[in-house]
N, C-alpha and C positions, 0 to 999 in steps of 0.2 A: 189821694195817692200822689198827685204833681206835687203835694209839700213835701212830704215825706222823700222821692225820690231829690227834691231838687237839694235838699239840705243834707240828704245822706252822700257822707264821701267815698262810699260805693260806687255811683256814678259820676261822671266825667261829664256826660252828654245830657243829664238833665232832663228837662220836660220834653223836648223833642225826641229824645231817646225813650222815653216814657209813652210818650202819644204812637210812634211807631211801633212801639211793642204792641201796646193793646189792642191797635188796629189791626195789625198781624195776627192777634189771638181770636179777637170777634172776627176773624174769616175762618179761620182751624175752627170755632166753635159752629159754626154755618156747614163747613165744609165737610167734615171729619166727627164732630164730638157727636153734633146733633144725630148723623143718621144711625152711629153706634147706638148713641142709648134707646134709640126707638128700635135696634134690633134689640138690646138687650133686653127691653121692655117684652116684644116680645117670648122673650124667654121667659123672662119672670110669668106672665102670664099663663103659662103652658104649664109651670110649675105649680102652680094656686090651683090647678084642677086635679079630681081624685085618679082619674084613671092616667094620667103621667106615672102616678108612684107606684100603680098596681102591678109593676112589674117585681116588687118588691115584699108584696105580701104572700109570695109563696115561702120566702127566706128566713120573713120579718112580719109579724102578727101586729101590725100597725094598728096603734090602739084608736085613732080618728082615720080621716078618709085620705089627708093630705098631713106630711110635715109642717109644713109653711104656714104662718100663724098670717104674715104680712111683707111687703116688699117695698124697697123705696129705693127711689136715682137720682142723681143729680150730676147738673155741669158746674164744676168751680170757677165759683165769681173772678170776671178778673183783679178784684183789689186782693183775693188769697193765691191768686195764680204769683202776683206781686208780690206779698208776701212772704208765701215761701220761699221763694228765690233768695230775698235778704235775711230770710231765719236761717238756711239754709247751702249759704255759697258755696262752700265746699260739695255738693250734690250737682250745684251748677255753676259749675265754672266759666259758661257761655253766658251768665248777667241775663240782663233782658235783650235776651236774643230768641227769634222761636225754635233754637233745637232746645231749649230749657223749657218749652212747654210740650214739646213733642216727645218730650224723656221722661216727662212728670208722670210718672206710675197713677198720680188718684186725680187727674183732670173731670173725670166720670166716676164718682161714685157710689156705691151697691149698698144699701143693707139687704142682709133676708133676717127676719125671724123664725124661730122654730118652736116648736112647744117643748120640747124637754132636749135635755144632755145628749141623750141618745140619737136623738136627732142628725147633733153635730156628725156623726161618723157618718151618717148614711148621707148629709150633705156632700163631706169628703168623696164618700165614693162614687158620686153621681157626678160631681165634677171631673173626677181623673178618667170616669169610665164612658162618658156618653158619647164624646167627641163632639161637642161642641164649642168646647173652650180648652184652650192651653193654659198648664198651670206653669206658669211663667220660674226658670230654673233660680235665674242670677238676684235674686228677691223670692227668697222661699216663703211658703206662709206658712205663720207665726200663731199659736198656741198660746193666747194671751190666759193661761188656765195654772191650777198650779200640779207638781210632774203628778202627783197621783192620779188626778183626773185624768190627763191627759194618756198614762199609762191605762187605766181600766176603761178608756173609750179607741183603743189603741189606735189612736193617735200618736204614738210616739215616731211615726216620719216627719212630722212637723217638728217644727224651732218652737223650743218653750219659755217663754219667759211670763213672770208673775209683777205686775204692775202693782207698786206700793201705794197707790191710790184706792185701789180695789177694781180697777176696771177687766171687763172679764169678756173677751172674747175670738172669735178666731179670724183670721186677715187671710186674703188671696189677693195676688196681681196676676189675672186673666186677661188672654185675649180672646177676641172670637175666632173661632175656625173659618166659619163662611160669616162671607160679608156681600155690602155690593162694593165694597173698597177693597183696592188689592191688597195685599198680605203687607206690604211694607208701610202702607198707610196707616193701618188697623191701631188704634191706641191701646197700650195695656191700661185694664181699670182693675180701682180695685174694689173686693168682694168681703163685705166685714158680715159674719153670721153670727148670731146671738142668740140665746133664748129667751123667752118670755121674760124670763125675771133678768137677764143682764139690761136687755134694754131699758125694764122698769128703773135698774140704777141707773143707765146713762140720761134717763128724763131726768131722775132729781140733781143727777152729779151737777146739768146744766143748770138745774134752779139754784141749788144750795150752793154750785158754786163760784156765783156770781155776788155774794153776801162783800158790800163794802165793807173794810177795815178789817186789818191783818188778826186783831183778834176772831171775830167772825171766821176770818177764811182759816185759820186753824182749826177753831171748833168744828167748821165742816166738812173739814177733811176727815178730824177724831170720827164723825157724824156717818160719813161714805164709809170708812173702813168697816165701821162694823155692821151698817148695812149689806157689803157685799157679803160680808161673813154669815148672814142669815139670810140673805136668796141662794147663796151658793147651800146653805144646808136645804132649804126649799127647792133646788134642783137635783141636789143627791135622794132627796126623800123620792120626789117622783121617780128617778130612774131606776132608784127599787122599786115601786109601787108595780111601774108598767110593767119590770122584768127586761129591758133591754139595754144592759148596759153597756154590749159591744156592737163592734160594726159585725152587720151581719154578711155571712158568709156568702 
């Protein structure tokens, strides 16, 4: 990271300004990140048990005991903390300063998985309805689906957009409601929900698309597309099979 900062004419202030950011950031991770995602953890955990969703099987003939297939968190390393800042400047205009980590929407963050399509909506609604989490206004989430799906999961309150790679799934920037951190402390994180078969593309997207040489990474991109094209038929199948293809009432 000190090469990178000292040779980019981004910075002015070099290593010094680089070692001051980081140290500012591994305090906000101690301070702030760390005790979120051990509340967040908590959540998740409440979520992986049956009688959480039983409030749902009087509406919704939930074909297993739970949605939730599996759950993961994470705090961003500070070399992508750095990163993004210089992928990204116009997001932060403050460089390596800590309101540019303190603003950074995915500092902490979320997978869930889910076992089928229909899932996704009853996720949506457990988020906007529990009061647990704020679904954050000025960053709305995003409907990585194409509009059809998104229409018959009615989902169409979400921002829709279809990623030309094939990547398939749905984004939230939450905050927690309660915390032991006051309300202006609280980080927004963000909340990426999947089903069984997107996350299976996002494993190989990583393998396949790490292939050296530009021919290679063509071929695996041809290779992702029409992957996604046959889990996404492997997710519509199911959401007939189960019978739940809307959010339930």
């Amino acid at each position: 990271i000190v090469e990178r900062m000292v040779s980019n004419p981004y910075s002015a202030a070099g290593a010094d300004e680089l070692g001051l950011f980081l140290d500012g950031y591994a305090k906000y991770v101690v301070e702030i990140l760390q005790p979120t995602q051990l509340e967040i953890q908590r959540l998740l955990d409440a979520w992986q048990l049956p009688e959480y969703w039983s409030k749902y099987k009087t509406t919704n003939n939930l074909p297993i005991p739970t949605p939730i297939r599996s759950t993961l968190s994470r705090i961003k390393r500070p070399e992508q903390v750095v990163d993004k800042i210089y992928r990204k400047r116009g997001n932060f205009p403050d460089g390596l300063r800590p309101e540019s980590f303190r603003t950074m929407y995915d500092t902490i963050g979320v997978r869930v998985v889910v076992y089928f399509l229909s899932h996704l909506p009853l996720l949506d609604r457990e988020l906007r309805g529990s009061g647990l989490v704020d679904v954050v206004d000025d960053d709305p989430p995003m409907a990585y689906l194409d509009a059809g799906q998104v229409r018959t999961l009615s989902l169409d309150h979400l921002e829709q957009e279809v990623k030309e790679s094939g990547y398939r799934s749905v984004h939230y920037n939450l905050r927690l409601r309660k915390s032991v951190l006051p309300m202006e402390d609280r980080p927004i994180f963000e909340l990426q929900v999947r089903t069984a078969s997107m996350d299976l593309w996002s494993a190989l997207e990583h393998h396949l698309g790490y292939k050296p040489g530009r021919r290679a990474h063509t071929a695996a991109k041809r290779q992702l597309r029409i992957l996604s094209n046959m889990l996404s038929a492997i997710d519509e199948n199911f959401k007939e099979t189960v019978g739940q293809g809307k959010s339930p009432n």
